[in-house]
C-alpha positions as CSV (number, residue, x, y, z in Angstrom):
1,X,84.8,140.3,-61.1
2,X,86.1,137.5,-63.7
3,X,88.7,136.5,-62.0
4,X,86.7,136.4,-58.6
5,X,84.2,134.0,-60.6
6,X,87.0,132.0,-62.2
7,X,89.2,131.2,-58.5
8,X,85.3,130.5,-56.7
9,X,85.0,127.6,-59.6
10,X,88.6,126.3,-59.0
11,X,88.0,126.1,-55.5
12,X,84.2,124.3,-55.8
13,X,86.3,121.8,-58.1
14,X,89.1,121.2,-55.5
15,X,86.5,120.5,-52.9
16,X,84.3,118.1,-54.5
17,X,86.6,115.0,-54.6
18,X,87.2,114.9,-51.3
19,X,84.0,115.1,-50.0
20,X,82.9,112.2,-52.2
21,X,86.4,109.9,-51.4
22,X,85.1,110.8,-47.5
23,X,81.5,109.6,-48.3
24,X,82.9,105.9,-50.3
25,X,85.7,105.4,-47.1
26,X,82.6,105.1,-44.8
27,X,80.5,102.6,-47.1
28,X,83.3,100.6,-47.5
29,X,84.5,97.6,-45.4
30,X,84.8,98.3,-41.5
31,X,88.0,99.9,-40.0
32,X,89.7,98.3,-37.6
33,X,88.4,100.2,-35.2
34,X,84.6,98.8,-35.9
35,X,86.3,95.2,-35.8
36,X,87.6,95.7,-32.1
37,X,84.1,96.5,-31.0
38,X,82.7,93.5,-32.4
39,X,80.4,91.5,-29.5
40,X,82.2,89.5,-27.2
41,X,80.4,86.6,-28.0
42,X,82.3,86.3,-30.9
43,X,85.9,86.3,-29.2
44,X,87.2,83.3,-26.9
45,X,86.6,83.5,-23.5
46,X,89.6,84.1,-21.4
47,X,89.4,84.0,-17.8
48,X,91.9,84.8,-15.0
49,X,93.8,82.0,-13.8
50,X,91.6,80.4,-11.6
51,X,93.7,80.5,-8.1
52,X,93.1,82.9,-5.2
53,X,96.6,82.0,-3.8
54,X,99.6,84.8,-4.4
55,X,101.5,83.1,-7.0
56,X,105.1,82.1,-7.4
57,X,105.8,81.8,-10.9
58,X,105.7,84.0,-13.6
59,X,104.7,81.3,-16.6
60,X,101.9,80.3,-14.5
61,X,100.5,83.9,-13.0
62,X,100.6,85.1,-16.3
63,X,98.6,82.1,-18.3
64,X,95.3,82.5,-19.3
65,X,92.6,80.0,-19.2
66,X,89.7,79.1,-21.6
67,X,86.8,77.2,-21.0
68,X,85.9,74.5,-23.3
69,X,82.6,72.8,-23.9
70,X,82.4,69.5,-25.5
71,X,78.6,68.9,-26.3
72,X,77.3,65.3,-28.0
73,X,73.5,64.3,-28.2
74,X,72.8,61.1,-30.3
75,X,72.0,57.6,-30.4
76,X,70.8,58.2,-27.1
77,X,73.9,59.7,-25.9
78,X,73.8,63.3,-24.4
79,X,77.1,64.0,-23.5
80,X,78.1,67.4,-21.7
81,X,81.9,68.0,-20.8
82,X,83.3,71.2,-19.5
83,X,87.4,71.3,-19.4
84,X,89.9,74.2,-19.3
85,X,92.9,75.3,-22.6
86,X,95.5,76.8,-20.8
87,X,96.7,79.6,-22.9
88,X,100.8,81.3,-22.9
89,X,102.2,79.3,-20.9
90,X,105.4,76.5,-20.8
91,X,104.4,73.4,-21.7
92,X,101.1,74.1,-22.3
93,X,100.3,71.5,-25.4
94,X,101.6,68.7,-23.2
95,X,99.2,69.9,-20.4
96,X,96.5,70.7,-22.8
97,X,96.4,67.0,-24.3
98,X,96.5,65.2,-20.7
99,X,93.3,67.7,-19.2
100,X,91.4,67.0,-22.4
101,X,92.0,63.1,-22.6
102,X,91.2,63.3,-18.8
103,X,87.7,65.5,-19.5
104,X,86.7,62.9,-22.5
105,X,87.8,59.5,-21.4
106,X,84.1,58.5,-20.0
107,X,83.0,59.9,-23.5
108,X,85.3,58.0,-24.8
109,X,84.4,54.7,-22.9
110,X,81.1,54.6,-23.5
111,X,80.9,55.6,-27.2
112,X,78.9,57.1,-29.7
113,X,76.7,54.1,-31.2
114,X,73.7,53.3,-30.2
115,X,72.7,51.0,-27.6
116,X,69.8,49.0,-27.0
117,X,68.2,46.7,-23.7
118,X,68.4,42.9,-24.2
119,X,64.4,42.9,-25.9
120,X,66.3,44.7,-28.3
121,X,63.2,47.5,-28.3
122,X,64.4,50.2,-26.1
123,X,67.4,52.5,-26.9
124,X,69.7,52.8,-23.9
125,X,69.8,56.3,-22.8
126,X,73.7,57.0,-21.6
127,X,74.0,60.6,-20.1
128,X,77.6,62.2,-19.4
129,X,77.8,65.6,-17.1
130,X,81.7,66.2,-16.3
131,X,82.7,69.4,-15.3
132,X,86.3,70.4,-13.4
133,X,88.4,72.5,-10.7
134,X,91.1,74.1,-11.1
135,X,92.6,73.0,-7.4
136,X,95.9,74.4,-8.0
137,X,97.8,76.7,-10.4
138,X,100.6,77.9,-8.3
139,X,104.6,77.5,-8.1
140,X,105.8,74.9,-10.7
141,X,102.2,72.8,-10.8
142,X,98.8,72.9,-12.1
143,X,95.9,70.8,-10.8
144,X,93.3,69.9,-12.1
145,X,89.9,67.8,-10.5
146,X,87.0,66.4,-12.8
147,X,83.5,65.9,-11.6
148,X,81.6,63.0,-13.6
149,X,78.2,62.6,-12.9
150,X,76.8,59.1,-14.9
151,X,73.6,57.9,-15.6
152,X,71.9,55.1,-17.8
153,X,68.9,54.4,-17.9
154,X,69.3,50.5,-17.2
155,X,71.3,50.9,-14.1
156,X,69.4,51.3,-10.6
157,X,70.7,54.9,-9.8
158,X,73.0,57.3,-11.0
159,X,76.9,57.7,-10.4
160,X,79.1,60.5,-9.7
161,X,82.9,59.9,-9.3
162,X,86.3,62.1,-10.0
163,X,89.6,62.0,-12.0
164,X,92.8,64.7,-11.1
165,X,95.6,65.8,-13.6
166,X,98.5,67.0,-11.4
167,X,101.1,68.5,-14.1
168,X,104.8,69.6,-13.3
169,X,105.4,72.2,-14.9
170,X,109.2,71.9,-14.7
171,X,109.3,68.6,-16.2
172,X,106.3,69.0,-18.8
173,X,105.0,65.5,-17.3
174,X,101.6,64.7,-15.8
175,X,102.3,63.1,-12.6
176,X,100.2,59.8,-11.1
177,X,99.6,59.9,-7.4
178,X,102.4,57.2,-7.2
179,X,105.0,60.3,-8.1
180,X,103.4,62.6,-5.7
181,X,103.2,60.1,-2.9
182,X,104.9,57.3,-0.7
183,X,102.7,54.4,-0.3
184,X,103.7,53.8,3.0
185,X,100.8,52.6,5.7
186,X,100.9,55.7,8.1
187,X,99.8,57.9,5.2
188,X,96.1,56.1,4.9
189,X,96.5,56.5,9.0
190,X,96.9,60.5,8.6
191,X,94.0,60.6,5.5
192,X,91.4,59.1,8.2
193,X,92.2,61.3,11.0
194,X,91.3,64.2,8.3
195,X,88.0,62.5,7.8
196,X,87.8,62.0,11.9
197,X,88.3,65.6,12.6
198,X,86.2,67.1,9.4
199,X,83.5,64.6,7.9
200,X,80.2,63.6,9.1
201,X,80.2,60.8,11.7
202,X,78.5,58.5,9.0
203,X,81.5,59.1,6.4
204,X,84.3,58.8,8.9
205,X,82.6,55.6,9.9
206,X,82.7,54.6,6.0
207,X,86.2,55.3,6.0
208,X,88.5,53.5,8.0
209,X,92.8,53.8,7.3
210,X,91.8,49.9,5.8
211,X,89.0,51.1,3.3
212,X,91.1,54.3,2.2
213,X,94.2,51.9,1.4
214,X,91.9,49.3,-0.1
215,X,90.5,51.7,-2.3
216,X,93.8,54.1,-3.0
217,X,93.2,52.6,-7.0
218,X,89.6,55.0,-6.8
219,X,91.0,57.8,-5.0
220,X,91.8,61.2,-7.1
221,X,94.6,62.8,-5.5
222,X,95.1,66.3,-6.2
223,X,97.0,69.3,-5.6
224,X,95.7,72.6,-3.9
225,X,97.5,75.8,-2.6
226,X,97.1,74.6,1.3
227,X,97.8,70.8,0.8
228,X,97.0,67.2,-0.9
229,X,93.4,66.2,-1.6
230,X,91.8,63.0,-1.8
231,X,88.1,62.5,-3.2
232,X,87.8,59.7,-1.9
233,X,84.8,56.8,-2.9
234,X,81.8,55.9,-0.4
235,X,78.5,54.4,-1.0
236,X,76.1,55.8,-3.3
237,X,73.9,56.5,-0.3
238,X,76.5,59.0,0.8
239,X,77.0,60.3,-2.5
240,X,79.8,58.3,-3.9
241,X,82.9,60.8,-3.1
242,X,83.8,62.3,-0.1
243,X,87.0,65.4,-0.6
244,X,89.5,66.2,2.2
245,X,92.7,68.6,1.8
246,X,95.6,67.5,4.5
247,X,97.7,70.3,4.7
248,X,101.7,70.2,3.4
249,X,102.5,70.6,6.8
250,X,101.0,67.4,7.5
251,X,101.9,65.4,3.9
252,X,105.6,66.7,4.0
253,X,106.8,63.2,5.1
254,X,104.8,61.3,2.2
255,X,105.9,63.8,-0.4
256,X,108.1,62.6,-3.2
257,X,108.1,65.4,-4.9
258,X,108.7,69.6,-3.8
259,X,104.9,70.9,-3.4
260,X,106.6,74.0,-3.4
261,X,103.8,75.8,-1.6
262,X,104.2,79.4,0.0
263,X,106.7,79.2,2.7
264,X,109.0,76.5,1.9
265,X,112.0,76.9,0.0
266,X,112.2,76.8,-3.5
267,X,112.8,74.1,-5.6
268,X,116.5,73.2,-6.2
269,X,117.4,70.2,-9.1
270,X,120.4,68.2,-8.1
271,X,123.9,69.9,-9.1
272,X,123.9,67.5,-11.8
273,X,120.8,68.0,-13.4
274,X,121.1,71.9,-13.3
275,X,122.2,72.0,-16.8
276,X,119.2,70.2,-18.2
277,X,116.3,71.5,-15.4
278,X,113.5,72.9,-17.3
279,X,112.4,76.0,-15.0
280,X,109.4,77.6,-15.8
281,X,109.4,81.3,-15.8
């Protein structure tokens, strides 16, 4: 009977210090596994590249993009500009800095300090909405078009207009419509017959292979998966941008660059310049 007493004490002791190391472990900081199902409000928000087209390339299927809001509202300045971070992907600093100087330039432009009418008494009110498309992120490119809507309250009427970012991936360069395209007459000739055979009688009418040359300086030129856009300006009363895609098939002879789009054949860098291509993957 003693000895039955003494090994039921021993094991109450043995017992007793786990159950209280147990007990602190669950008041003390969160496991890992409470940190993963933190909300997802707190965690960046990634979104599936943003392209309905198969893709070609690796680097760019697999690349994730973020949303980013830049919000300012001061001094009679209410600023609100949406742009995407592009996340594990090839060159994707160079491309990040070029979309966000892009998104902010108006911003930019038009400042932060106040601003007042010429009696000196009323503030200026300066509002900024800009807010973007991702046209392309296919083969070796990404596209990218901003919407600016602009207002103030000493102008007569509001104003919307666009700015693209094409980026080649290969090269890790942003390219200006004047690398996409030849600036040869027939092109403005092939943009209007898109307008002819798509727009409104009133915006074709607006936009004659003259105007569309004349105004090439205004015109965002993009990339998409089917072909070249153009936003191209009109008047105010017709709300200031008209957008047309003219297919590759179409654009091939105005191309100065590979578009690369499904079908074609892949891009191939001179012999020369196959030691020092940069190929995205």
């Amino acid at each position: 009977m003693k000895r039955l007493v003494v090994a039921c004490a021993a094991a109450l002791l043995f017992l007793l210090p786990t159950g209280c190391a147990e007990r602190g472990g669950q008041s003390a900081a969160p496991s890992s596994s409470e940190e993963a199902l933190a909300p997802e409000s707190s965690q960046p928000e990634l979104s599936a590249p943003e392209s309905s087209e198969p893709e070609s390339s690796d680097q760019v299927s697999t690349a994730a993009v973020r949303r980013e809001l830049y919000q300012f509202q001061n001094n009679g300045k209410n600023y609100t500009v949406a742009y995407p971070v592009f996340l594990g992907m090839k060159h994707s600093e160079a491309l990040n800095a070029a979309v966000k100087e892009a998104a902010l330039r108006d911003v930019e432009e038009n400042g932060y300090a106040e601003e007042r009418d010429a009696s000196g008494k009323q503030v200026i009110q300066v509002t900024i909405r800009t807010d973007y498309e991702l046209t392309r992120q296919s083969g070796d490119f990404v596209s990218v078009l901003f919407t600016i809507s602009f207002g103030r309250s000493d102008a007569a009427h509001p104003g919307k207009h666009t700015r693209a970012v094409n980026f080649d991936l290969r090269s890790g360069k942003v390219l200006a419509a004047s690398d996409l395209l030849k600036d040869e007459e027939d092109l403005y000739e092939v943009i209007w017959e898109a307008v002819r055979d798509n727009a409104p009688a009133e915006i074709a009418n607006a936009l004659p292979s003259e105007i569309i040359a004349q105004n090439k300086a205004e015109t965002s030129v993009y990339m998409t998966p089917d072909g070249i856009g153009f936003s191209l300006p009109v008047p105010y009363a017709l709300g200031d941008v008209y957008q047309i895609v003219v297919p590759y098939f179409e654009m091939k002879p105005y191309l100065k660059v590979e578009a690369n789009p499904e079908g074609y054949a892949p891009y191939q860098p001179p012999e020369d310049d196959l030691e020092n291509a940069v190929v995205s993957h």
